[in-house]
LUMVEXTOR-417047 format. One record per residue (C-alpha): x, y, z; residue in one letter. Coordinates in pm, whole numbers, padded with zeros to 5 digits, always signed. Example, Ala and Ser with C-alpha at 12.3 -4.5 7.8 and 13.67 -1.06 7.14 Angstrom:
! residues 2
+01230-00450+00780a+01367-00106+00714s
! end
This chain:
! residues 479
+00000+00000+00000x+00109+00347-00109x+00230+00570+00196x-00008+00723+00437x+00040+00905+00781x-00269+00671+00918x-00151+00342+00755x+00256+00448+00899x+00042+00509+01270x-00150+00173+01240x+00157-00046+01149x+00375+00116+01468x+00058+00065+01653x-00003-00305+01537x-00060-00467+01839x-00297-00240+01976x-00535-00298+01687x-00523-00676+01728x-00610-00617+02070x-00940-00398+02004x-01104-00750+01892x-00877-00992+02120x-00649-01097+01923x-00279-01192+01970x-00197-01139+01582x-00272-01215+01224x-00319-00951+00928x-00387-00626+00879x-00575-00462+00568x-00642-00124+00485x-00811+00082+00246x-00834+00474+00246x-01204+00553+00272x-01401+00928+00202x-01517+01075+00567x-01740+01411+00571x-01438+01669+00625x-01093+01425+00532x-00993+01098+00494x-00996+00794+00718x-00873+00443+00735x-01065+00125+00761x-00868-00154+00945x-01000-00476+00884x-00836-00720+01154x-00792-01135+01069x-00693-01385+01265x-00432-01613+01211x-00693-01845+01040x-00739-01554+00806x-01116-01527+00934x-01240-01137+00980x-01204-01036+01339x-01340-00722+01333x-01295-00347+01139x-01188-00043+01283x-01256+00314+01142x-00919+00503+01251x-00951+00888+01208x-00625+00972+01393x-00628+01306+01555x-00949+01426+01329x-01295+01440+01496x-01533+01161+01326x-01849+01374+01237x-02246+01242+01317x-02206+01162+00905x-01919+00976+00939x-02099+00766+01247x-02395+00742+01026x-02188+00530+00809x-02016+00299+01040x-02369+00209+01219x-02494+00096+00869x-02176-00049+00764x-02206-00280+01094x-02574-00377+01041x-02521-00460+00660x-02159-00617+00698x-02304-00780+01061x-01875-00805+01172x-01760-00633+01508x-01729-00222+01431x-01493+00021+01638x-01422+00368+01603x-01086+00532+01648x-01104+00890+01665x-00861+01076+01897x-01070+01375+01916x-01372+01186+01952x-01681+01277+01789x-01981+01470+01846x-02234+01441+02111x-02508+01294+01864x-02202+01061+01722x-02203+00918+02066x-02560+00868+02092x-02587+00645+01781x-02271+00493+01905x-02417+00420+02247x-02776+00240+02077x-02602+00058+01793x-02307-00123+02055x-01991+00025+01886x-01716+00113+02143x-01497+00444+02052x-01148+00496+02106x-01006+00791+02174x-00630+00653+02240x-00463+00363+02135x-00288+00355+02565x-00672+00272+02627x-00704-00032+02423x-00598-00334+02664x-00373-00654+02587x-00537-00920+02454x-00614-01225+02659x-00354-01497+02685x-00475-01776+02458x-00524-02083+02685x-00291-02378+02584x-00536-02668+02383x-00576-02986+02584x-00485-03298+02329x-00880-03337+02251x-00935-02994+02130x-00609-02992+01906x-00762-03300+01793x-01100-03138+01684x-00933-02816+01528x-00743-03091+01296x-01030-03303+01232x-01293-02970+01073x-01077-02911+00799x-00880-03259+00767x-00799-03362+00422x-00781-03736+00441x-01129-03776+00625x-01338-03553+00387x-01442-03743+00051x-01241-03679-00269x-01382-03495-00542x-01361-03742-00757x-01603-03970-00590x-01873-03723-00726x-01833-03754-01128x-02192-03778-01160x-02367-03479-00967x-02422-03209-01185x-02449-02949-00860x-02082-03084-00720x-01930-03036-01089x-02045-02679-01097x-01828-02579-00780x-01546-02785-00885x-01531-02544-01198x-01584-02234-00979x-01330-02373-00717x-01051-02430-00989x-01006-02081-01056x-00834-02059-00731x-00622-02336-00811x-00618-02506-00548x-00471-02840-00374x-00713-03015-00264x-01114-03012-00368x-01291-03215-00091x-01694-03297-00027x-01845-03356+00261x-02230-03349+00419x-02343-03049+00547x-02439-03116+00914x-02795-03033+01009x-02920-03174+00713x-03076-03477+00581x-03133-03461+00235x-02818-03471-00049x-02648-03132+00051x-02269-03082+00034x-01991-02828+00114x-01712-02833-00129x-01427-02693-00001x-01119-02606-00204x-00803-02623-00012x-00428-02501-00087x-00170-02765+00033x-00116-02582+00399x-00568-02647+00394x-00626-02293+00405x-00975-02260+00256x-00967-02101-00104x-01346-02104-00208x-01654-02273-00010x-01972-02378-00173x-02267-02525-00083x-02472-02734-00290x-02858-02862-00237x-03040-03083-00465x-03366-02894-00445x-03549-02674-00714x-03609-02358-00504x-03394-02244-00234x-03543-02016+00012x-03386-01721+00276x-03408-02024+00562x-03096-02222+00421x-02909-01883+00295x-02907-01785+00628x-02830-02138+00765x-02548-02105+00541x-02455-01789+00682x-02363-01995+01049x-02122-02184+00859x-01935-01938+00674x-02015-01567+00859x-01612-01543+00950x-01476-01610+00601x-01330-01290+00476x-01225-01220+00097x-01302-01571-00045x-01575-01711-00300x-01861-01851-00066x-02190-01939-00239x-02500-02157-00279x-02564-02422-00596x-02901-02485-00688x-03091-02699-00964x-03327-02383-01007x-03411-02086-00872x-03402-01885-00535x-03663-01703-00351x-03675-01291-00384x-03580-01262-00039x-03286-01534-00066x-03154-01339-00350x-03180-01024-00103x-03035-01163+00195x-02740-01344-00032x-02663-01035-00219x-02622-00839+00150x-02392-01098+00260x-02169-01082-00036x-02324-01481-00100x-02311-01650-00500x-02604-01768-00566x-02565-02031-00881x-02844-02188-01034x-02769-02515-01255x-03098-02409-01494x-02921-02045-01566x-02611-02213-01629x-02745-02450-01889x-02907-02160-02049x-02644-01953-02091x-02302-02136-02064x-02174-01850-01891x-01941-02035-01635x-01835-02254-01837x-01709-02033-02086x-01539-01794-01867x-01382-02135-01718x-01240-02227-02047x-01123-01823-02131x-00932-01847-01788x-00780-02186-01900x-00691-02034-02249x-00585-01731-02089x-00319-01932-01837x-00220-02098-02134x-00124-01780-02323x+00072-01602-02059x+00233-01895-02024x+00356-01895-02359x+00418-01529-02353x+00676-01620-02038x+00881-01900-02194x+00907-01688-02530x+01056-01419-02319x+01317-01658-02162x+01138-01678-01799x+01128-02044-01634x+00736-02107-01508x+00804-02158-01106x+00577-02425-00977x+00777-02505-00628x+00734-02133-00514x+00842-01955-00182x+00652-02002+00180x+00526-01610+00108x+00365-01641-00266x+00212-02004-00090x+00026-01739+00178x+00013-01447-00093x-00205-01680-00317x-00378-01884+00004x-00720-01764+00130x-00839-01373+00137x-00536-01229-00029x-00601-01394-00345x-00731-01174-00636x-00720-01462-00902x-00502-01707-01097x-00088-01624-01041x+00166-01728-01269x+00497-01671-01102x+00813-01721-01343x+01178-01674-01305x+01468-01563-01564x+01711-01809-01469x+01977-01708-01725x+01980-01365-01619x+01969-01473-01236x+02319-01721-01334x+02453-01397-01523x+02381-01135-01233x+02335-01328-00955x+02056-01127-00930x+01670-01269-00861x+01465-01141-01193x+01092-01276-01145x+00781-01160-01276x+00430-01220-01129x+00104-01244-01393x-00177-01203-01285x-00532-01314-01446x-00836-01154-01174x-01120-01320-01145x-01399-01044-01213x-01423-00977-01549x-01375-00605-01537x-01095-00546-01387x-01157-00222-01117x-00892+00003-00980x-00899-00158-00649x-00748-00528-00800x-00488-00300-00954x-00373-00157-00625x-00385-00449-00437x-00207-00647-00711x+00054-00382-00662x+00047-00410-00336x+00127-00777-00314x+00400-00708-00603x+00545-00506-00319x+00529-00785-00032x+00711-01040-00289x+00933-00746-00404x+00875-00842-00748x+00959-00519-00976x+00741-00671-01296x+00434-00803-01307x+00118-00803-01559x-00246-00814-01536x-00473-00993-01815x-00834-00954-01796x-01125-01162-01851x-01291-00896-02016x-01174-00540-01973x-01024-00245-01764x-01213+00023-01646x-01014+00337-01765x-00911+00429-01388x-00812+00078-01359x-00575+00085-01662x-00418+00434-01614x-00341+00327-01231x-00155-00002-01389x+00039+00221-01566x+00147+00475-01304x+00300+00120-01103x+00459-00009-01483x+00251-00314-01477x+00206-00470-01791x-00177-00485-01932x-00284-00679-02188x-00608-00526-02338x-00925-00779-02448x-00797-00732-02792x-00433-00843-02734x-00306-01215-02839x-00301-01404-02555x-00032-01597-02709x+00351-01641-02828x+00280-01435-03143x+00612-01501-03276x+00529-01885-03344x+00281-01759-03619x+00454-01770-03938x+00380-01424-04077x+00492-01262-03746x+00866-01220-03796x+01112-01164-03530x+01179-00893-03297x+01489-00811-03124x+01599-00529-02870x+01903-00333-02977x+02111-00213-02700x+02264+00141-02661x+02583+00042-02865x+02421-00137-03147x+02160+00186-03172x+02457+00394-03174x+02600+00208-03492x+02288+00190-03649x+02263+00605-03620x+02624+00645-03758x+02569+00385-04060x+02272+00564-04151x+02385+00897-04060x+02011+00952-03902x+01910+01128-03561x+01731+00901-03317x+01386+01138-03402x+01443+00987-03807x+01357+00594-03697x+00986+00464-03779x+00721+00472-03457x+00666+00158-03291x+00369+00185-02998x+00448+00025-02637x+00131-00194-02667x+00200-00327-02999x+00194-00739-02928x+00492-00728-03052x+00600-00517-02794x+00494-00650-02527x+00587-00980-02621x+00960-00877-02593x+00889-00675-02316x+01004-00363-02489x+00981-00055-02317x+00935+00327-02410x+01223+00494-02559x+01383+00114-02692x+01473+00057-03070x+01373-00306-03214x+01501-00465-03505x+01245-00667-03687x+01372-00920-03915x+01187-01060-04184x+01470-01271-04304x+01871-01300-04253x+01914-00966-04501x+01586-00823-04500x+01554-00595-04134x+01375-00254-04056x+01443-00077-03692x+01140+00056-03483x+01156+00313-03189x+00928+00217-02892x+00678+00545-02816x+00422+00568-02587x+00045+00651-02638x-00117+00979-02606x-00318+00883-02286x+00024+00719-02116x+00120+01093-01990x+00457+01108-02164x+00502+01240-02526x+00706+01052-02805x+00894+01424-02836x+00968+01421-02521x+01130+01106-02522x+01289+01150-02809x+01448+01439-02643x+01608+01204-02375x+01740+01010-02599x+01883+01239-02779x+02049+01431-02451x+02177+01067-02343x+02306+00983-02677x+02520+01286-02645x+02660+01219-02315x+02728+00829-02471x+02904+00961-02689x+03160+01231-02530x+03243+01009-02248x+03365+00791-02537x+03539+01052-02688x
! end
């Protein structure tokens, strides 16, 4: 996350928001939110089983106003998770009022927020029980379900998360043919949870049934699988809770899962390609931290994580870049800073995003600004280069532009455009202000200067220029 004077306070004060909901640590999350005269900070607090603990609202040293409080009461009734505000100059008497009927505590320094309670040490049985709920061996194998339609459905929806494990088992309470299916990573933190019942209507009763099971999950894919429809107030209640509600009819109709399943296959496939063609080596044992970066609620999608082992030999240097393939179809401007954020945590200086669909413009100008890669709807999702009539590129470096200038006596300015988000381009990774040399065969090559486009923020003259002003310098240190 980009710098803030909140988010700097929170992480020296780390501890002290773990223990505003009991806890003895976890994760953090934050996200810079709108209040009625400045900005604030939500802090949402998980547990070490990545489950939501609670939120805070943390306004520092500004007053939170009866608006802001406003907010927070109706984020806590329609979210239903523990709410706390932080506001070192407290708020106003009517803020306190609605504070007082709806239950929320305010803080008005951190030195007033206790330690957390010493966990007590599990006897043998209860370490027994926390291993048996999400055991892998004792749940039923996926595979033991080939034939129900419902169970296939969630397998499809679970694979986008890739997971380890995808295991079945009977939902307790019930007696007729319903199942959780769980997808698991290989340390069993839970990916994606779905429930599926073999009935034709499902009513608000079992969504909120469902909700007893899964009310703690935070950031993952939870939903309900039905042969046919759901009541008006299911679909209400499931679309407050943030619940997918999948109907096998709708699906049969329109093919929509299924198709976006076989995109995201084709997709992986491509950047893939797009990797190995640039000389990167797929990773598939990766480190402890991309394991928990992909794991649970931090995931945003499918990762690819790859490796340029020829450079790292050369350099002794780690070159990786991390792909990234989101899982809502338009890709928002919240993925994008996230995505960056995680690029940070792995400190992985490249990484790309490929949508489903499309960017939203805010989304694809904010990739930009952090230099990550996007590949438009309209972009080969492929190694373009294997297709005979694409010939190859190559990027020159300073020298061999330098020769290339004098042999043709030209200035820099005189070389034919290129864009940055020509395929081409991208597929050799070139960047703004490179020259390429595109061969069409062993005596027949043309040179190309890489220039941005209008809506990047940079001109090509203005690049041009610095080329230009470093050629110069090139070339009287040489002298």
């Amino acid at each position: 996350m980009s710098s803030n004077p909140l988010s700097d306070l929170v992480e020296e004060q780390e501890s002290k928001f773990f223990q505003l909901f009991n806890q003895s640590g976890g994760r953090l999350s934050y996200e810079i939110k709108s209040g009625e005269k400045g900005e604030f900070l939500e802090v949402k607090v998980l547990n070490e089983e990545a489950k939501l603990a609670g939120i805070a609202w943390f306004f520092g040293m500004k007053r939170a106003y009866i608006e802001d409080v406003r907010l927070l009461v109706a984020r806590k009734e329609s979210q239903g998770a523990n709410m706390v505000l932080v506001a070192l100059d407290g708020t106003t008497s009517a803020g306190k009022k609605l504070l007082r009927e709806a239950k929320i505590p305010i803080i008005k320094s951190l030195d007033e927020i206790k330690s957390a309670p010493k966990k007590k040490k599990k006897t043998k049985k209860q370490a027994d029980k926390v291993e048996e709920e999400f055991s892998v061996d004792d749940d039923v194998n996926i595979a033991d379900y080939a034939d129900s339609p419902l169970i296939k459905i969630a397998e499809r929806l679970i694979k986008r998360r890739e997971p380890e494990f995808i295991n079945v088992r009977h939902a307790k309470g019930f007696e007729d043919e319903t199942n959780d299916v769980i997808g698991l990573s290989s340390r069993k933190a839970i990916l994606a949870y779905y429930r599926t019942v073999e009935t034709d209507s499902v009513g608000v009763k079992f969504v909120r049934q469902f909700l007893t099971t899964v009310e703690n999950f935070e950031n993952i894919p939870i939903g309900i699988i039905g042969r046919d429809k759901f009541t008006p107030s299911a679909k209400k209640e499931a679309t407050e809770r943030n619940i997918i509600l999948v109907s096998e009819r709708e699906i049969k109709e329109t093919k929509g899962t299924e198709e976006l399943q076989k995109l995201n296959d084709r997709l992986i496939e491509g950047a893939r390609e797009i990797l190995i063609q640039r000389n990167f080596e797929i990773v598939t044992k990766t480190t402890p931290e991309f394991m928990k970066l992909i794991a649970g609620s931090q995931s945003l999608g499918t990762y690819i994580l790859a490796e340029n082992k020829k450079k790292v030999a050369e350099n002794k240097k780690k070159e990786a870049i991390i792909v990234l393939i989101p899982f809502e179809e338009v890709v928002r401007v919240a993925t994008v800073r996230e995505f960056h954020d995680q690029m940070l945590d792995l400190e992985i200086t490249e990484g790309m995003l490929i949508p489903l669909n499309r960017f939203t413009y805010t989304a694809e100008r904010e990739a930009r600004n952090f230099s990550i890669a996007v590949l438009r709807k309209n972009h080969p999702v492929f190694n373009i280069f294997s297709h005979g009539l694409v010939p190859e590129h190559q990027i020159l470096t300073r020298n061999e532009i330098d020769e290339i200038l004098v042999h043709y006596n030209a200035q820099i300015s005189n070389l034919p455009k290129l864009f940055e988000d020509d395929p081409a381009a991208i597929a050799v990774n070139a960047q703004i202000g490179d020259v390429v040399r595109i061969l069409r065969s062993h005596d027949n090559f043309m040179y190309r200067l890489v220039i941005p486009r209008v809506e990047a923020g940079v001109t090509a003259e203005s690049v041009m220029a610095d080329l230009m002003v470093d050629r110069r310098k090139r070339l009287g240190k040489k002298k």
